[in-house]
C-alpha positions in Angstrom: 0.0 0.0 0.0 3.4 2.3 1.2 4.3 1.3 -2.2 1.4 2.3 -4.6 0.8 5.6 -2.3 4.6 7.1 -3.2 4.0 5.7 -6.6 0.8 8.5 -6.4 2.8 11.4 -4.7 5.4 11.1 -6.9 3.4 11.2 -10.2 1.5 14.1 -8.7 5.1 16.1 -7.6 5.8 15.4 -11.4 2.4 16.6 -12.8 2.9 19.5 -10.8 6.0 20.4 -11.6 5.6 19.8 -15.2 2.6 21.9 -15.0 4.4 25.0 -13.1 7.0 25.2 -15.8 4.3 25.4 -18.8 2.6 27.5 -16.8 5.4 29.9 -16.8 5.3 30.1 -20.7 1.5 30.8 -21.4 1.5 33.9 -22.9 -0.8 36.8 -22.2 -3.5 35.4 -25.1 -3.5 31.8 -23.7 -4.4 33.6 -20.3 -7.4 36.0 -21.1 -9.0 33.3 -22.6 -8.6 31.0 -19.8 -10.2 33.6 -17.9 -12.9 34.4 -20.0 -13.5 30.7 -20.4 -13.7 30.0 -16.9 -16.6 32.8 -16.6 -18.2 30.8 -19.3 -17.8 27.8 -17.4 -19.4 29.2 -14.1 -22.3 30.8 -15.9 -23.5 29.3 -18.8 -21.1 26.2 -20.4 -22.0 23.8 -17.7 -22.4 25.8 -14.2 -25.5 27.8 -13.6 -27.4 27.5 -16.5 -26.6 23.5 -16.9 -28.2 23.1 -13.6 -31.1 25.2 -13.7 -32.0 25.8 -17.6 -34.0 22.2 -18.0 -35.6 22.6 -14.1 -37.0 25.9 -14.9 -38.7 24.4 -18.0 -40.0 21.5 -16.4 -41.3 24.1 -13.6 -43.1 26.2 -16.2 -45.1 23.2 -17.2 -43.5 21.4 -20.1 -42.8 17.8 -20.1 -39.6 15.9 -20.8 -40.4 15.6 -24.6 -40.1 19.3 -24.8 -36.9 19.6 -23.0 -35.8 17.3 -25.8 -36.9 19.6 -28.1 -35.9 22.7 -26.6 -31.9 21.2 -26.4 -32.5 20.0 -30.0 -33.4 23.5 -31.4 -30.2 24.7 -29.4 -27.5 22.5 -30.6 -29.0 21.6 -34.4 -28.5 26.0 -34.6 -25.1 25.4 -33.0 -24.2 23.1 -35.7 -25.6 25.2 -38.6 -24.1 28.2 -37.3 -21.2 26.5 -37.0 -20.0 27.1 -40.9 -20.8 30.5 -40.7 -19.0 31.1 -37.5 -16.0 29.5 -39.2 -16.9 32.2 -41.9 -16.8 35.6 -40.0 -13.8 33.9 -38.1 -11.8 33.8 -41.4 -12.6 37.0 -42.0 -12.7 39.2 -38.9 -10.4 37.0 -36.8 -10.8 34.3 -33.8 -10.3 37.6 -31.2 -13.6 39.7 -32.7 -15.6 36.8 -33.4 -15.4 35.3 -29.7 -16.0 38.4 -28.4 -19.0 38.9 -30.4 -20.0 35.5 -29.5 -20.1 36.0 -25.9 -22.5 38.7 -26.4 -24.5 36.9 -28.7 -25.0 34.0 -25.7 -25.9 37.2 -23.4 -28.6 37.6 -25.4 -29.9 34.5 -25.3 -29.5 33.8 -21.8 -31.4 36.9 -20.9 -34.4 36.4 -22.8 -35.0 33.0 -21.9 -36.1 34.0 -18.2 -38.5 36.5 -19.6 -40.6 33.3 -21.2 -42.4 34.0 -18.2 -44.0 37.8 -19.6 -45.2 35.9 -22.9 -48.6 34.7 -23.4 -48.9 30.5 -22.7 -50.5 30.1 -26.1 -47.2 31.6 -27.5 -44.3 30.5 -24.7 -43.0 27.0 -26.3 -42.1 29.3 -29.8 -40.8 31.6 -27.4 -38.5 29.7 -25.5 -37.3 27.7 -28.6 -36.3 31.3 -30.7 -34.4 32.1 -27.5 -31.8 29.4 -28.3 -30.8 30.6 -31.5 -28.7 33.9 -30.5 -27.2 31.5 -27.7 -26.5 28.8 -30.0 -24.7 31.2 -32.4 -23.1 32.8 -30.1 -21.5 29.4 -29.0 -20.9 28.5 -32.3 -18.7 32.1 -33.0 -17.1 31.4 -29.6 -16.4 27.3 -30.0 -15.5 27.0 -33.6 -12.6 29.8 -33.1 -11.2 29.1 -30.5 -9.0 26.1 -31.3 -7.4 27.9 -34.2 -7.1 30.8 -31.7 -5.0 29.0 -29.3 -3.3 26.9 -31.5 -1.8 30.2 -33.1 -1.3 31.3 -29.7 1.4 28.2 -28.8 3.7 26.5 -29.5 3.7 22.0 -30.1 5.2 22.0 -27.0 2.9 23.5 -24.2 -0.2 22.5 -26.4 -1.6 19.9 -25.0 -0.9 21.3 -21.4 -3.1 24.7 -22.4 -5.7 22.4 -23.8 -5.4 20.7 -20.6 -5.7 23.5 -18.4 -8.6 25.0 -20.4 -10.6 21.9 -20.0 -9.9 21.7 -16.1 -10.2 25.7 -15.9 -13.7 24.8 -17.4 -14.7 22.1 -15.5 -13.6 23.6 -12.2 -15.3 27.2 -13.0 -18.6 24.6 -13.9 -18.1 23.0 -10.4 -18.1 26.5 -8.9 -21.5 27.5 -10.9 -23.2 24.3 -10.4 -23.0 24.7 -6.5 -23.9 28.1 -6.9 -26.9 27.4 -8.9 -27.7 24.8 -6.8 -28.8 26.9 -4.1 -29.9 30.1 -5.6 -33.0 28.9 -6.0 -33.6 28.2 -2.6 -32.1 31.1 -1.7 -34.9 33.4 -4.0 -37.6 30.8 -2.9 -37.0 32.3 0.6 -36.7 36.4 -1.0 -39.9 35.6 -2.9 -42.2 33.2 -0.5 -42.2 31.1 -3.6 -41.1 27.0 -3.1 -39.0 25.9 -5.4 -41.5 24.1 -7.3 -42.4 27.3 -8.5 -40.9 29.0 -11.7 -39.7 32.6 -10.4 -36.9 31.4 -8.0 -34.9 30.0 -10.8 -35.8 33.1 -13.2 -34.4 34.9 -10.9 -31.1 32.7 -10.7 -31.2 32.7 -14.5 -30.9 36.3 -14.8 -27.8 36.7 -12.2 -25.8 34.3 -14.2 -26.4 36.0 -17.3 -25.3 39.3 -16.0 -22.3 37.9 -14.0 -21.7 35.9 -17.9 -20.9 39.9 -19.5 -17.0 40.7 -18.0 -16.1 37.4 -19.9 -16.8 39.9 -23.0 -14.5 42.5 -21.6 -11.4 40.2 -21.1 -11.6 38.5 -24.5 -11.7 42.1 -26.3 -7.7 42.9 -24.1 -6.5 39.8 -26.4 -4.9 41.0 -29.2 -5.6 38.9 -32.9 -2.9 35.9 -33.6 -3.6 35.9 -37.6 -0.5 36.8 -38.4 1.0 33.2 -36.9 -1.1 31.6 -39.1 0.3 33.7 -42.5 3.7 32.8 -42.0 3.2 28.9 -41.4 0.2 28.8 -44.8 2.4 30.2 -46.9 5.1 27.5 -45.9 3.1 25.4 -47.8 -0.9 24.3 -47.8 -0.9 21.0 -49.0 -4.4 19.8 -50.8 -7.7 19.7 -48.4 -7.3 16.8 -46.0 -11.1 16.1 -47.0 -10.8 12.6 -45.9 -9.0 13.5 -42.2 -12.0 15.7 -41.5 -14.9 13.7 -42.2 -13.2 10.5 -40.4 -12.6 12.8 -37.2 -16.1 14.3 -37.5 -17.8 11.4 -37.7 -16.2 9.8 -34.8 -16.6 13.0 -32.9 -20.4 12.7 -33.6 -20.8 9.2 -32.4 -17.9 10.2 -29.3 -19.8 13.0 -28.4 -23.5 11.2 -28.8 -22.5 8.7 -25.7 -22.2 11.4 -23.2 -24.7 14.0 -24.9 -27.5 12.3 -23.2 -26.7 11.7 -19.8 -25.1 15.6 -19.9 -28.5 17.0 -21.1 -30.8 14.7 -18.9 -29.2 13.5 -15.7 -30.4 16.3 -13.8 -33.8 16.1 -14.9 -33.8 12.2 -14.0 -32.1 12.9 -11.1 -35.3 15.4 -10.5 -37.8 13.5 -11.9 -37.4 10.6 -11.8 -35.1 9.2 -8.8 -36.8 12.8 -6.7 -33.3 14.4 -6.0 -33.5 18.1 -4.6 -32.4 21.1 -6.5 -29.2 21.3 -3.9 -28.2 17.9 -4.3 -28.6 17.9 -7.5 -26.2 20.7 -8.0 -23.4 19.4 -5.5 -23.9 16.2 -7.7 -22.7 17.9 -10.9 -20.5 20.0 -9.0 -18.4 17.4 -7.7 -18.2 15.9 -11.1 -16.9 19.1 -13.0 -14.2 19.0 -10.2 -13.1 15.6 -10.7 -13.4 16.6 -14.3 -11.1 19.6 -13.8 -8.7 17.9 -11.8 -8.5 14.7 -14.8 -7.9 17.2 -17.2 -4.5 18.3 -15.5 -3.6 14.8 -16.2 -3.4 14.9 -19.5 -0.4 15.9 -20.8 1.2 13.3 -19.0 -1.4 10.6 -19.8 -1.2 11.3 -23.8 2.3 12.0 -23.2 2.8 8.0 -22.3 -0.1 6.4 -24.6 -0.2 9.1 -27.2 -3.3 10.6 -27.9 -4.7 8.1 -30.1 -4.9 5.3 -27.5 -5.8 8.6 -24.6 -9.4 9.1 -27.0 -9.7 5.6 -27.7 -9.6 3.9 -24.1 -11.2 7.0 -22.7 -14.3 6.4 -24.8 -14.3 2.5 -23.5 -14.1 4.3 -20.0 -16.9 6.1 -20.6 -18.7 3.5 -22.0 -18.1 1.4 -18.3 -19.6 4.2 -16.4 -23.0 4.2 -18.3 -23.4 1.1 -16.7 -24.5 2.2 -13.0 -26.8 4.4 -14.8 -28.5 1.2 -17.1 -28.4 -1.4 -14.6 -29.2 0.6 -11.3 -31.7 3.4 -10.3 -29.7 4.9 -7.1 -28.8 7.9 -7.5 -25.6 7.3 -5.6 -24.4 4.7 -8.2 -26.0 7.0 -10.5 -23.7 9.8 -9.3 -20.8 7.9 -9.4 -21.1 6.9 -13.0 -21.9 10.7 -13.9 -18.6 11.7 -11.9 -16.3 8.9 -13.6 -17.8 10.2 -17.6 -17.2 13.4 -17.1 -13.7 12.8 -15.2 -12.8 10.8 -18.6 -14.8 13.4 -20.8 -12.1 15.7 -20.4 -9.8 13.7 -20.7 -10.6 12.5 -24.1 -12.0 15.9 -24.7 -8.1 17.8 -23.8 -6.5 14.9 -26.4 -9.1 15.4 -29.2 -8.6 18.8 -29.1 -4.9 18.8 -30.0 -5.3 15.6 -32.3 -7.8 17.1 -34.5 -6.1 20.2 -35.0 -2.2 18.9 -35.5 -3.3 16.3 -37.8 -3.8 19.5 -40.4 -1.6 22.3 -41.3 -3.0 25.8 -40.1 -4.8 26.9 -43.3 -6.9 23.8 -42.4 -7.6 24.4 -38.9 -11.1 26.6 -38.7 -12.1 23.9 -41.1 -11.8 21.0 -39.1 -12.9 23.1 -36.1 -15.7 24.0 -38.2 -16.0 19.7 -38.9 -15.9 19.1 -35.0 -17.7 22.1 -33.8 -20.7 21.1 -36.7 -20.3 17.1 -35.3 -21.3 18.0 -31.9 -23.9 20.1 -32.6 -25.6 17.5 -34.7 -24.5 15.0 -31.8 -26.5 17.3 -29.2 -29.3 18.1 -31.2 -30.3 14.9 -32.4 -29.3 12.6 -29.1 -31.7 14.7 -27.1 -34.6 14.6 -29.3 -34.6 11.3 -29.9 -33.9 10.7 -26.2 -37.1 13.0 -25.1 -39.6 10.5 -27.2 -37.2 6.6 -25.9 -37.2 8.2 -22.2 -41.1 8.5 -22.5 -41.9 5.7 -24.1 -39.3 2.8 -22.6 -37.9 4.9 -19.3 -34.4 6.3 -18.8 -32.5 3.4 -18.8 -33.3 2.4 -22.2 -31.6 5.9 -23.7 -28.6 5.1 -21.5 -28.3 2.2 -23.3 -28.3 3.8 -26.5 -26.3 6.0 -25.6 -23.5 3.5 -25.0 -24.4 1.9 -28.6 -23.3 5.2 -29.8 -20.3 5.5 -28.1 -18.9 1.9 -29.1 -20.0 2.7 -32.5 -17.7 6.2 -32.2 -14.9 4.4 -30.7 -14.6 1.6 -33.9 -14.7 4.4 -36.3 -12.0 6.1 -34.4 -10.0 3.3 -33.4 -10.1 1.9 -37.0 -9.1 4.5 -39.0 -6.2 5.9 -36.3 -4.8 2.7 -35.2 -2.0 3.4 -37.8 -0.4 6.4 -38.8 -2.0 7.1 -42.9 -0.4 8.4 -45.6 1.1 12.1 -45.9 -0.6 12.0 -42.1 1.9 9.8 -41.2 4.6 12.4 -39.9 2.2 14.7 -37.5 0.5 11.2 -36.4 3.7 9.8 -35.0 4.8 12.9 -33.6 1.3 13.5 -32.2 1.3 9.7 -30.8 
């Protein structure tokens, strides 16, 4: 036991150490946007809003089917927007466009709360339009902001700043899900309202979007990277890796469809169906973006060993294992478990795909396969959820958690198959990648 324990120590002393040294090189880009990211994090990209978004609809009367829906309209928009985000990118650079997107998911997360003002008759259109600023505002913000860092660093600190964003992230997420967690309690008891009731959580809603605006102001102190990417296109282009990019989107899409649906759901069955409160609920999903942070700072040295191939590959058949508690069992406590494990690994395989996707092409390439990915998930999140709103309702949770890990072993072959070797002109950036 001695033995395995300074085993651990000393592979944390080395993660950390490793870690303070990269840290050291970040340059002032690389840091804004960590900063801005985590406020995303907190707020919108899996804190507050994550916690509190699907509650609030349920509490205004919908039913699970609708929360489908409403996540559909949100991430099929994200994916359409996703070329056209790739578009103004190109042409204004990653700096404007993130900030602009920011704004643009302002906008959406403020109007969503005021569903509330608008006539029943008209409030399911109303909360649906509501997801389309928001969605292209993610789009704008997601699909530039790998090429953004990747012209903001160097092959060596990479992966650790992919790392540290996921973790920064996942940590800011743990932060916002305790805090929304409670807020609603905490307006229950300003308002007289239980939390059963709507206005608690519009109230919550509305802090997070305004606390969401400084992330704005500290993306528009970075200064635009396009020049890095000048100097290494005109070193030479090479044709369209056309191939490359569907291969990794279409695994992406499968990847990403395992964990879509216990990410857009799990608090809703944890609500609904297993009758969780609000404040477990949160600390739930807050523990699990803190192991999730905390994984992520792993990275580096994990794909440094296996390579990033093998990191995405037996990090999906992780994932895979912990939808298992959720199939087989109906306590939340193994149900939690299994939620903290997937996203623990989700980051993981998120940090390693990150870097993969975009070394695997030179940088004239590199919105497009963002665009590719970023396009991928949003089909992955729109689709999973409404087809899981009509399985949940008609065969119960546990059969979409099962098709959910369908998905995912179908992601992994495609992945797996294609990478297992290094391909063609590839073959240089995959070994050096791997």
């Amino acid at each position: 036991m001695s033995v395995a324990r300074a085993g651990i120590t000393f592979w944390a002393d080395e993660m950390i150490a490793d870690y303070l040294a990269m840290l050291r090189r970040f340059e002032r880009n690389v840091r804004l946007y960590l900063v801005a990211g985590g406020v995303l994090g907190f707020t919108t990209a899996g804190g507050v809003f994550a916690v509190l978004m699907n509650l609030y609809v349920l509490r205004l009367g919908f039913d699970i089917q609708f929360v489908g829906l409403l996540n559909f309209c949100g991430a099929f928009s994200f994916a359409f927007c996703s070329f056209l985000a790739g578009t103004i990118g190109r042409r204004w650079g990653p700096r404007r466009s993130m900030v602009l997107g920011i704004l643009f998911i302002a906008v959406g997360n403020a109007t969503l709360p005021a569903a509330e003002l608008v006539a029943e008759a008209w409030r399911a259109e109303f909360l649906l339009v509501t997801r389309l600023p928001r969605a292209f505002g993610f789009a704008l913000f997601h699909v530039n902001a790998n090429p953004f860092l990747m012209e903001a660093t160097g092959p060596s600190e990479r992966t650790h700043v992919f790392s540290v964003q996921a973790a920064f992230w996942s940590l800011a997420a743990f932060c916002g899900s305790l805090f929304g967690g409670l807020m609603p309690g905490f307006f229950a008891e300003l308002t007289g309202r239980g939390t059963s009731d709507p206005e608690p959580y519009r109230y919550a809603l509305v802090v997070a979007t305004l606390m969401l605006l400084p992330a704005a102001a500290v993306m528009a102190r970075a200064r635009e990277t396009g020049a890095v990417q000048s100097a290494e296109v005109k070193s030479g282009d090479g044709d369209r890796p056309t191939v490359l990019i569907a291969v990794i989107a279409i695994a992406a899409f499968f990847l990403f469809s395992g964990a879509t649906g216990v990410q857009v759901f799990f608090n809703v069955y944890l609500d609904e169906e297993l009758e969780v409160d609000t404040v477990l609920i949160g600390t739930v999903q807050a523990v699990a973006h803190l192991l999730a942070g905390l994984a992520a700072l792993a990275t580096p040295l994990i794909a440094g060993r296996w390579g990033h191939v093998r990191t995405i590959t037996w990090g999906s058949v992780g994932a895979i294992l912990c939808l298992v508690p959720l199939v087989l069992s109906t306590d939340w406590r193994l149900a939690g478990l299994g939620f903290m494990a997937l996203s623990a690994l989700g980051t993981i395989r998120y940090a390693a795909m990150s870097v993969y996707q975009q070394e695997m092409v030179k940088a004239r390439w590199r919105s497009q396969m963002s665009v590719a990915v970023s396009m991928a998930g949003g089909l992955s999140f729109s689709s999973v959820p409404l087809a899981g709103g009509f399985l949940i309702a008609a065969g119960g949770y546990q059969s979409f958690f099962l098709m959910s890990s369908v998905l995912s072993v179908v992601g992994i072959l495609t992945f797996w198959l294609y990478f297992r070797t290094p391909r063609g002109e590839y073959r240089g950036a995959a070994e050096r990648v791997c």
